[in-house]
N, C-alpha and C positions, 0 to 999 in steps of 0.2 A: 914879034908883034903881039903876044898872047899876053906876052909879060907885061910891057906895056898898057894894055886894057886889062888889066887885075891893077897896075898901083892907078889907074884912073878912078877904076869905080869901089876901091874901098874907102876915100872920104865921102862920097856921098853915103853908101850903106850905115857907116860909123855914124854919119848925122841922121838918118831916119829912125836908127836904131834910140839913140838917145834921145828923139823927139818923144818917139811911145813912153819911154820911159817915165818921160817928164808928165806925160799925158796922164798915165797910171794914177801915178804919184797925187796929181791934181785934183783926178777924181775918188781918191781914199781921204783925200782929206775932207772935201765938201759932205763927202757922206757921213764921215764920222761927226762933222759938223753939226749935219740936219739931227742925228741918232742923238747926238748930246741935247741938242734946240727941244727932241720930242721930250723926251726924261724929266727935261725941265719945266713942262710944259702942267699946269695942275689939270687935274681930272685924267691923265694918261697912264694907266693900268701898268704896271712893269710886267703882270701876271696874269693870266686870263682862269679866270675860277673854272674849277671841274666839273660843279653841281649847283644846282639851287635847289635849296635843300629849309625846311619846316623844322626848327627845334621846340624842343621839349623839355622839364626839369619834372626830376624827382617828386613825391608828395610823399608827406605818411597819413596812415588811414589805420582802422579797426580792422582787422581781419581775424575770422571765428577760425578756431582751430579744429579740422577734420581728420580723424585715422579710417583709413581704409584698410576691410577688412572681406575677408571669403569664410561660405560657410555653409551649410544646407535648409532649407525649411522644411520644417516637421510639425504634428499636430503637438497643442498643447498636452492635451492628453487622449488618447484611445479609450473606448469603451466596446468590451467585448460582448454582443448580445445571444445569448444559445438558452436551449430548450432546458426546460425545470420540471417538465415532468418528461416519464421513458414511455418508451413504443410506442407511439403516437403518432398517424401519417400526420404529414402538412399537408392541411386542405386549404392555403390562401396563403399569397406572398401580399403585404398591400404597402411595400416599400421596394426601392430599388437605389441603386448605385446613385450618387449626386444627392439624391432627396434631403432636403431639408426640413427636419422633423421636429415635434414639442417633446417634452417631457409628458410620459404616461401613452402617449399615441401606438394605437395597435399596429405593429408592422408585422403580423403572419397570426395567421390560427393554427388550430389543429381538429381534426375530426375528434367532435366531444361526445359522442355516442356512449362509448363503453365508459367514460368518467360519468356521463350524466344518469346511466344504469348503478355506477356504486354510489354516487350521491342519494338514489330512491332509496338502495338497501340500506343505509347509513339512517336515511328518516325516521326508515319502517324501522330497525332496529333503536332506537332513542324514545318510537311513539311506546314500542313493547316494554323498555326499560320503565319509560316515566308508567307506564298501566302499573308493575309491578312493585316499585318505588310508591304508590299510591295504596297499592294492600298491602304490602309493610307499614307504614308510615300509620293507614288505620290500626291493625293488630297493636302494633306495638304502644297506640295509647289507650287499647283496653285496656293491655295487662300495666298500665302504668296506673290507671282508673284503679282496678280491682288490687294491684302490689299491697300487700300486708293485710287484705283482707282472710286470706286464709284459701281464697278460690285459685288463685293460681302459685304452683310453687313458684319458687324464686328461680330454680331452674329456668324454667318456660319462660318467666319473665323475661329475663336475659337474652333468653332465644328469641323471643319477637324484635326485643331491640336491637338485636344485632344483626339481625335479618332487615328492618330497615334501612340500617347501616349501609348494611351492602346493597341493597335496590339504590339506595341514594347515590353510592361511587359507579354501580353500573349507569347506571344514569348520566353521569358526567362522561367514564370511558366512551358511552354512547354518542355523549355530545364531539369528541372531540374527535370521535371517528366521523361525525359528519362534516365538522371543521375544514379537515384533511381533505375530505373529498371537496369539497368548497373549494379548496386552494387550490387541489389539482385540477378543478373546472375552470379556475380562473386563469391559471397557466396556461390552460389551451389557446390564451390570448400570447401573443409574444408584445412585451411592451417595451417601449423605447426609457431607461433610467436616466436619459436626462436628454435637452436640447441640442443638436447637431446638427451633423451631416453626414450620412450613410458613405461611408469608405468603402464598404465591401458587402458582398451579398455570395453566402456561398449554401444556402440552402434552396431546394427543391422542390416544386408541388410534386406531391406523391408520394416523397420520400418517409420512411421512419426512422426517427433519429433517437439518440440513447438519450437519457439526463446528461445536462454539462454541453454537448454538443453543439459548437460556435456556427450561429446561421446570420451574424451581424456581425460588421464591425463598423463603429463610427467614429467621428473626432469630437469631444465634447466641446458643445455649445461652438460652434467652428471655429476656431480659436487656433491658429496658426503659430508658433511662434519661427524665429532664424535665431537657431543655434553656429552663431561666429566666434572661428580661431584665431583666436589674438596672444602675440611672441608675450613671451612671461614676464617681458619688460614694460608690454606695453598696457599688461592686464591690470595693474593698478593705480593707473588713471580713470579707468572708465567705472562710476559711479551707479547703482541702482536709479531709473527716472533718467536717464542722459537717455535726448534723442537722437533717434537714427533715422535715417533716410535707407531704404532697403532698393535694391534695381533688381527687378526681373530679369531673367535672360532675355526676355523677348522685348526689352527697355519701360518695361511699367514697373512706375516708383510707389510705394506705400511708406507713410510714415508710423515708425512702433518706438518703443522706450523698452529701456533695460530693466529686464524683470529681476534676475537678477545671477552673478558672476559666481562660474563654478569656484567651489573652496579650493579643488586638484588640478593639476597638469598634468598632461601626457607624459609619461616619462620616455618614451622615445621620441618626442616631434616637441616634447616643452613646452605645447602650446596648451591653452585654457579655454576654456568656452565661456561665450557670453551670450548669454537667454534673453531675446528681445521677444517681446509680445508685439503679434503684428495686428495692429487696428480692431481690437479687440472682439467682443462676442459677435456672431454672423448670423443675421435672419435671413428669411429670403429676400424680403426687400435688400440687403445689403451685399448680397451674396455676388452679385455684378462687378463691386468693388474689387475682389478679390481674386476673381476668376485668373489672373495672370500669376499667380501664385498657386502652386499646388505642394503639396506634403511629398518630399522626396529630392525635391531641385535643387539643383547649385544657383545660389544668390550671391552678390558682392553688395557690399553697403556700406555706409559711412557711418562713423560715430562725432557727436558733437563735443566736444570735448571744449568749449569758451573762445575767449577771443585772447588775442596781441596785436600789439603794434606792429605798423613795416612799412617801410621807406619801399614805393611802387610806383612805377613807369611803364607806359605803355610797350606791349611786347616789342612791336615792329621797330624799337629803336635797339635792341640787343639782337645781334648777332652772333653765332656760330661758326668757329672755325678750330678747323682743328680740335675739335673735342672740345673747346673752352668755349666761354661767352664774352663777347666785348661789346665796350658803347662806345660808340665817336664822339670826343668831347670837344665844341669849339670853343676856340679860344675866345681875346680880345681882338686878336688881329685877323678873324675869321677861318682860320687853320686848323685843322681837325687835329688831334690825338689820338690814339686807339686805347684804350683804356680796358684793363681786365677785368672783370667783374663777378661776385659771385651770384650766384639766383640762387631763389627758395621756391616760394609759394609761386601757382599761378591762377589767377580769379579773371575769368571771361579773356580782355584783351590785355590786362595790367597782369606785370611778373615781379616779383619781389626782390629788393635789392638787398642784398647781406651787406656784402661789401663793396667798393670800389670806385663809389658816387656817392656823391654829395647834393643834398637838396639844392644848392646854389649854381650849380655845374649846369650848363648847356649842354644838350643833348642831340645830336643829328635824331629825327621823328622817324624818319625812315627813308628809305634809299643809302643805309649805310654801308652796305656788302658794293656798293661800287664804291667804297671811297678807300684810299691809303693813307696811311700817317704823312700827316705835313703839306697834307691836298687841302687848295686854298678852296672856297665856298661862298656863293652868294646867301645871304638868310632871310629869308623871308618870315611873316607871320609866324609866330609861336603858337604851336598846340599845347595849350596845360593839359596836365596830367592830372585827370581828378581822382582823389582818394575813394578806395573801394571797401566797402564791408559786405561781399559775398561771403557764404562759403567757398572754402580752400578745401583743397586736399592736405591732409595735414603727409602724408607719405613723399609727397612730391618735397619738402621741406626741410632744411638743413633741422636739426635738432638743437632745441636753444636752450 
């Protein structure tokens, strides 16, 4: 009986089985039908874009050339101020540290007592000389009167005029002993040889100091300059009158010009020095300016060294990777490329193209670190890329 109902029901299974089939079949075809109809269909997208995305092209512009450089700021020159005459207390300091002082301005005395007692005896000694120079000076024009009359020998003669002689040279040693004493009165003053700014102060009220003895030191006329080290290669480009832009540490800029380039280099570091004057003489009215600069600092600055040409694009359209730089270039068919690039210079948001791009070339503007080569793009509005003439760093720059 079993047997029986198996050869019954396997033509029916065999026809349901082949219905599905047919079923399948029917609906692969209509589908594929509809998938062809869309294709065909204009305005239907075979591709759905990754990004919508801003391009941008190339420019060339003026860009100045800048070398960056490290170095110290120092006073143009020092002036060392010490005592001119010896043993002598200091009775009055009338300067200190920072002071911004004239040429000729009293900065310290000295107790003048015992000078102003040899300047009396120096008087008294000169008024005694000129009395005696005076009764020479008589004698010897009698005997000049009476000479070959027979009243005085020739001897005597002689002797009065020679005795004038010498009253007249005491007379003058006289004077120049009061001189002396004059000068050392006037030393009691300490005066400032020329216009500055008080560096140092290492004298004392009370003190006695020798002759020679440094109780000042200042910078003449304030006068800063930044002596910078620049590679032996790169020291003769930079011209006497080339400006510099100088940074403080603490970010205040001053601008100075090259005074002028050592003739030597270092012969273990190779480098050379270049003598910028930094914003020249300093009053006090000026002295504000300056204040971010002191004589001793580490300063970094630039030199202006002119301008060149360069093909520049906004940063945000080069990317990074892997250590290199690339631009996304679209095509005609709105398809990116990756394109390798070199860079140079960089001024504010624009970076400099060596190689790699072409002014004509389409640019992804930014958002191109999401994109891969052959990723399609919708493009919107172009940002030009306007040409820049900042200063550059000229260090950051391939060498041309």
């Amino acid at each position: 009986m079993n047997i029986l109902k198996n050869l019954q029901m396997k033509p029916l299974t065999l026809g349901l089985v082949l219905a599905g089939v047919l079923l399948a079949a029917g609906l692969g075809t209509v589908a594929t039908l509809s998938h062809a109809e869309d294709a065909a269909k204009p305005g239907v997208a075979s591709a759905k874009p990754a990004l919508t995305v801003s391009v941008t092209q190339a420019k060339v512009g003026s860009l100045p050339i800048r070398l960056a450089a490290n170095g110290n700021v120092s006073a143009w020159q020092e002036a060392s101020v010490g005592a001119e005459v010896n043993g002598l207390r200091v009775a009055e300091l009338r300067a200190n540290v920072g002071d911004v002082v004239k040429r000729g301005q009293v900065l310290a005395t000295f107790s003048a007592d015992s000078v102003q007692a040899d300047v009396a005896l120096a008087r008294a000694g000169l008024a005694e000389a000129q009395a005696n120079a005076l009764d020479a000076a008589a004698n010897a024009d009698r005997a000049r009167a009476v000479q070959g009359s027979g009243a005085l020998s020739a001897q005597q003669a002689a002797l009065y005029i020679t005795q004038e002689l010498t009253a007249k040279a005491r007379v003058a040693s006289a004077k120049a002993q009061l001189d002396a004493q004059l000068l050392r009165l006037k030393h009691t003053q300490v005066m400032a040889p020329d216009s500055g700014i008080v560096s140092m102060r290492v004298a004392t009220v009370g003190s006695v100091v020798g002759s020679g003895t440094e109780m000042f030191r200042m910078i003449r006329q304030g006068r800063l300059e930044w002596r910078a080290e620049v590679t032996a290669q790169e020291l003769g480009r930079i011209q006497p009158g080339a400006p510099v832009v100088v940074t403080a540490p603490g970010g205040a800029q001053i601008k100075g010009r090259v005074r002028t380039v050592a003739p030597t280099v270092d012969a273990q570091s190779r480098n050379g020095l270049v003598y910028v004057d930094l914003g020249g003489p300093v009053t006090a009215g000026k002295l504000a300016a300056t204040n971010a600069f002191k004589a001793g600092m580490f300063a970094r600055g630039e030199f202006e060294l002119g301008t060149s040409a360069a093909l520049t694009v906004q940063q945000s359209a080069v990317l990074v990777r892997e250590g290199f730089s690339y631009a996304m270039r679209v095509g005609p068919d709105n398809r990116v490329s990756q394109v390798k690039v070199q860079t140079g210079r960089t001024v504010g948001d624009q970076v400099e193209i060596i190689s790699g791009v072409k002014p004509a070339d389409r640019l992804v503007a930014s958002g191109a670190s999401f994109l891969s080569e052959g990723d399609l793009v919708r493009v919107v509005d172009s940002i030009p890329s306007k040409p820049v003439n900042a200063p550059v760093n000229k260090s950051q720059a391939a060498a041309k």
